[in-house]
C-alpha positions in Angstrom: 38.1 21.1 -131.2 41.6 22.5 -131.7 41.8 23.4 -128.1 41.3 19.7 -126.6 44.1 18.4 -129.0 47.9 20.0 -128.6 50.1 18.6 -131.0 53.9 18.7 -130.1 55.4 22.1 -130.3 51.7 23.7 -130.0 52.2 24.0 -126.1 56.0 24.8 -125.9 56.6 27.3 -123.3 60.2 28.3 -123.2 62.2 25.3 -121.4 59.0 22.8 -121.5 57.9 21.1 -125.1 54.8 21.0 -123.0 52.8 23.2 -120.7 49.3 23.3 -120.1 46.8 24.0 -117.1 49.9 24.2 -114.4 50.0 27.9 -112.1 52.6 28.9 -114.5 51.3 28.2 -118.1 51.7 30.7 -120.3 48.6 29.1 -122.7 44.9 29.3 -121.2 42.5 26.8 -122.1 39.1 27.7 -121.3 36.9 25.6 -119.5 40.0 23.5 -117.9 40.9 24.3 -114.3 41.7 21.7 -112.4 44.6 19.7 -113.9 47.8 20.5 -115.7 50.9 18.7 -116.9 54.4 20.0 -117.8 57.3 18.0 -119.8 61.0 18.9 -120.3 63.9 17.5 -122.2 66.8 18.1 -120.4 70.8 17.9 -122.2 73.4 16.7 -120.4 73.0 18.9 -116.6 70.6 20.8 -117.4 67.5 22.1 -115.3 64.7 22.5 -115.3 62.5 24.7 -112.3 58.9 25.0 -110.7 58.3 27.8 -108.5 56.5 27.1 -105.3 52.3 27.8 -105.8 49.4 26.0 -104.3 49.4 23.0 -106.7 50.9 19.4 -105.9 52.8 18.0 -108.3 54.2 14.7 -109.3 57.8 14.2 -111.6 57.7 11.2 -114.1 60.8 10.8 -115.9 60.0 9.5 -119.2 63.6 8.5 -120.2 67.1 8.8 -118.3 67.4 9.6 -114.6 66.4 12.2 -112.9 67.3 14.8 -109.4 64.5 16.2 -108.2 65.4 19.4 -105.2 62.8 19.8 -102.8 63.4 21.7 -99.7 67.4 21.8 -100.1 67.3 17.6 -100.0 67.7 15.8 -103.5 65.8 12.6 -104.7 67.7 9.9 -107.2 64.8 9.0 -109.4 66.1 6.2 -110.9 64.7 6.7 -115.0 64.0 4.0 -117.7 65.4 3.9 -121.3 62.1 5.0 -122.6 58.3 4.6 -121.0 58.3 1.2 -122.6 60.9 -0.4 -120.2 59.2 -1.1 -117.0 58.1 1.4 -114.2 60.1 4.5 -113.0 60.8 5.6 -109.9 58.8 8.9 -109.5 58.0 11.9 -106.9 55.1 13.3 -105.0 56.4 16.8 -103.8 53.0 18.4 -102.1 51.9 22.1 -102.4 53.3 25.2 -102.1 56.9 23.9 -102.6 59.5 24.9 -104.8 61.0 22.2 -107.3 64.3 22.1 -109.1 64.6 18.7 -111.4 68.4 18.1 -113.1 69.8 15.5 -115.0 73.4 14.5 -115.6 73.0 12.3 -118.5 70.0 14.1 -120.2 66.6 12.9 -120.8 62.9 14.0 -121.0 60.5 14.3 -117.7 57.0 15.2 -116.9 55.3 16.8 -114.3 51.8 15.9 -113.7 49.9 19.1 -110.9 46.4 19.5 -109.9 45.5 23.0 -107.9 45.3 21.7 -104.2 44.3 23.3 -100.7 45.5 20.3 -98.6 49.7 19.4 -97.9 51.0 16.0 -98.2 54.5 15.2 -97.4 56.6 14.7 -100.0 56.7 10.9 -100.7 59.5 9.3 -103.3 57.3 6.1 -104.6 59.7 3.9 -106.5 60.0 1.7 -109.2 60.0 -1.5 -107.1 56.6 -0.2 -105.0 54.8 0.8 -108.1 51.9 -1.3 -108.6 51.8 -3.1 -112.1 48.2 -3.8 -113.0 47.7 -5.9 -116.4 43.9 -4.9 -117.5 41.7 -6.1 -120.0 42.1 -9.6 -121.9 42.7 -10.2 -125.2 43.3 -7.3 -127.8 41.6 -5.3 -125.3 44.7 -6.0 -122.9 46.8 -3.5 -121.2 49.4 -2.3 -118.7 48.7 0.4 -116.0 51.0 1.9 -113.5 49.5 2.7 -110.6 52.0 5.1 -108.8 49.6 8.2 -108.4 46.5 6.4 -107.4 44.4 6.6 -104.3 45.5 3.0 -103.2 48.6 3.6 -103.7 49.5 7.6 -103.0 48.2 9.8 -100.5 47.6 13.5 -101.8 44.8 15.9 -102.0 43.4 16.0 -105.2 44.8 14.2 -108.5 44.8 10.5 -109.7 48.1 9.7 -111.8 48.5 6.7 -114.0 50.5 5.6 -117.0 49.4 3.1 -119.5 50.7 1.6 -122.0 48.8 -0.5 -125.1 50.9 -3.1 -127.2 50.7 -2.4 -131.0 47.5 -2.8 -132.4 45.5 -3.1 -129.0 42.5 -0.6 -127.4 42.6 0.9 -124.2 40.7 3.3 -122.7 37.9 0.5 -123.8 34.9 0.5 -123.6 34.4 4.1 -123.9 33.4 5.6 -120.2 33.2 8.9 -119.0 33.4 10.1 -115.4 32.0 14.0 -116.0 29.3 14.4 -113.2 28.8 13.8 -109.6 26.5 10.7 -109.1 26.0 7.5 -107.5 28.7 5.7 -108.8 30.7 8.4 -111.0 32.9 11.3 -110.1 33.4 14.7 -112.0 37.3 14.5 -113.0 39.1 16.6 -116.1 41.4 14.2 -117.7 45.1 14.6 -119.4 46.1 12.1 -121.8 50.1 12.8 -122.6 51.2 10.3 -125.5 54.1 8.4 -126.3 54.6 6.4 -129.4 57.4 4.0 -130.4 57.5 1.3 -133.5 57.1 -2.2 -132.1 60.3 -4.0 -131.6 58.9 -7.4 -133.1 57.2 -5.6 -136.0 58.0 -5.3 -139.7 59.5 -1.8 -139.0 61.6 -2.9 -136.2 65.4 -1.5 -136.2 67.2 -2.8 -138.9 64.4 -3.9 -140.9 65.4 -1.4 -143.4 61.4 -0.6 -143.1 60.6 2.9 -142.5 57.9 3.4 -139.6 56.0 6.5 -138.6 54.7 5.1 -135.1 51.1 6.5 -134.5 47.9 6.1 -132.2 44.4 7.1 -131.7 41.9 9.4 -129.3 38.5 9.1 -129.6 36.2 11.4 -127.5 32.9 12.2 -128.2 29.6 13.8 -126.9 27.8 12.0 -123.0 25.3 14.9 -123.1 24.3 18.2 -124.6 27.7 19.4 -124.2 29.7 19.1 -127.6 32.9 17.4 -127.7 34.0 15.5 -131.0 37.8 14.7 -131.1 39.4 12.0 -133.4 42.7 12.4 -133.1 45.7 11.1 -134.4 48.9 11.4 -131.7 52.7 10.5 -131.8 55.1 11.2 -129.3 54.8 14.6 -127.3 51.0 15.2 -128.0 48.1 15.8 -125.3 44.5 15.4 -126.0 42.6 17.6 -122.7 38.8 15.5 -122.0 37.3 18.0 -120.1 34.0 15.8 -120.3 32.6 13.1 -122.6 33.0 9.6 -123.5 36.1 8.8 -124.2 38.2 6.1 -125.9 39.2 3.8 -127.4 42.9 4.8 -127.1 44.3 2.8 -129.9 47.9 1.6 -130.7 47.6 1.5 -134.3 49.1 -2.3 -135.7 52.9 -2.1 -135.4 53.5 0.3 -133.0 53.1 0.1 -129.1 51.4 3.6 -127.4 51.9 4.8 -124.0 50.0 7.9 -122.0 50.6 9.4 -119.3 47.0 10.6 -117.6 46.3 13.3 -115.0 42.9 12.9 -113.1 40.9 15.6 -110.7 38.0 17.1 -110.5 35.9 19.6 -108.0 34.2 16.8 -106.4 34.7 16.1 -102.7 36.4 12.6 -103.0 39.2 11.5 -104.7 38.4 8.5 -106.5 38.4 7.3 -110.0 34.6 6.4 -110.6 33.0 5.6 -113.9 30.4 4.8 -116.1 30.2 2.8 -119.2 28.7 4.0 -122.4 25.6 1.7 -122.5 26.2 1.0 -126.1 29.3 -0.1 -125.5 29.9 -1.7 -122.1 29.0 -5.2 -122.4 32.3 -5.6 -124.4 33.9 -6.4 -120.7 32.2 -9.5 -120.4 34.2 -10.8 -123.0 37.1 -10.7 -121.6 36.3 -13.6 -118.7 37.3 -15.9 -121.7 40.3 -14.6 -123.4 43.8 -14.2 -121.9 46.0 -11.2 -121.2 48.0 -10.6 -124.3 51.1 -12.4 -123.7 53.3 -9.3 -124.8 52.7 -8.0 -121.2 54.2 -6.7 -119.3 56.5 -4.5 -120.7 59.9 -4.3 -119.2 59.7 -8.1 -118.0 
């Protein structure tokens, strides 16, 4: 399954530690054509550029602040210390636009596209206007940014979220899959960027004198003749592709928090985020009515 799972440095494309399924990715994937993600890290004024193509496009910055030139007229994006410190502010820039992103003090960014036909205007959503959504009780609890969704964006195609998982949570739970059209379900490809850091009230915390190697989980696995079998361990800079299947749990492994980063669309005629349960699996949601939302949420509070 070696081309579902891209450790870092396997999908490095000059300037980008990261480049897969965008109009300008040098590494095909078969079978994946209708999402794509890109991430930089940018020294001190650098830049980074995306030419104009028939794709919208969304810039995350992961860590530090960000320019983003659209059109001659540059957006602030006010960064984060890392993806664990709250929401960023972030841009929608439409199709068929040109894209230069910069930063003075350095950082690392991500680019989130989908291959569109319709044009949105370009949008800056901000940190303050992201919506925060804490899902799931108990160990099952998590913390979704919302900034890229269809409440909360208007665009053609993709669905863009972030979550992130306290260490040694699930998400991505119970496993679900959204891989065909039906009552109920929508056919979307999904992205799953990672993010890993140790936990800062763990035993490996700085200045523990502990040394920490801060790691996650990706299951996916078969919904249908189809094969798909992926259990993979991910760190910082990784990307698991789930073209179909069920998939999760995503899980923060017991002293370190996880984050990812996921890119949604699909060839269906709606844009909405539709699922269905695995059977075996689903009535674990029920359980949550009587358990609380893990009080390390949210992060960045």
């Amino acid at each position: 399954m070696a081309n579902w799972v891209y450790p870092l440095g396997s999908a490095a494309d000059g300037k980008w530690d990261v480049s897969l399924g965008t109009s300008d990715s040098a590494l095909e994937v078969d079978g994946w054509a209708h999402t794509g993600i890109k991430v930089a890290t940018l020294a001190p004024g650098a830049a980074v550029e995306l030419p104009a193509a028939g794709e919208e496009r969304i810039v995350v910055p992961l860590s530090g602040s960000f320019t983003a030139t659209v059109d001659g007229q540059d957006y602030r994006l006010a960064g984060r210390a890392s993806v664990f410190h709250g929401p960023s502010d972030v841009l929608y820039t439409g199709t068929d636009t040109a894209v230069t992103i910069s930063s003075d003090a350095g950082g690392r960014v991500a680019v989130a596209t989908a291959p569109a036909k319709a044009s949105y205007p370009t949008r800056l959503v901000t940190a303050s206007e992201t919506p925060v959504e804490l899902r799931g009780a108990g160990n099952c609890s998590r913390q979704v940014h919302n900034f890229g969704t269809p409440a909360a964006l208007e665009a053609d195609r993709f669905i863009v979220c972030e979550v992130l998982t306290p260490a040694g949570n699930w998400s991505s739970y119970p496993p679900h899959k959204h891989d065909e059209e039906k009552d109920g379900e929508t056919n979307l490809e999904e992205i799953y960027y990672f993010e890993t850091r140790v936990a800062p009230d763990g035993p490996a915390a700085a200045g523990s004198g502990v040394q920490g190697d801060a790691i996650g989980y990706q299951r996916v696995y078969a919904s249908d003749e189809r094969p798909i079998d992926v259990s993979a361990e991910v760190r910082t800079g990784d990307v698991v592709l789930v073209p179909y299947g069920w998939h999760g749990p995503a899980m923060a492994a017991p002293g370190y928090d996880l984050y990812y980063l996921n890119v949604m669309a699909g060839p269906g005629p709606v844009r909405e985020w539709l699922i269905s349960d695995d059977p075996h699996h689903g009535w674990i949601r029920q359980t949550w009515d009587g358990q609380d939302v893990d009080p390390r949420l949210p992060f960045g509070a």
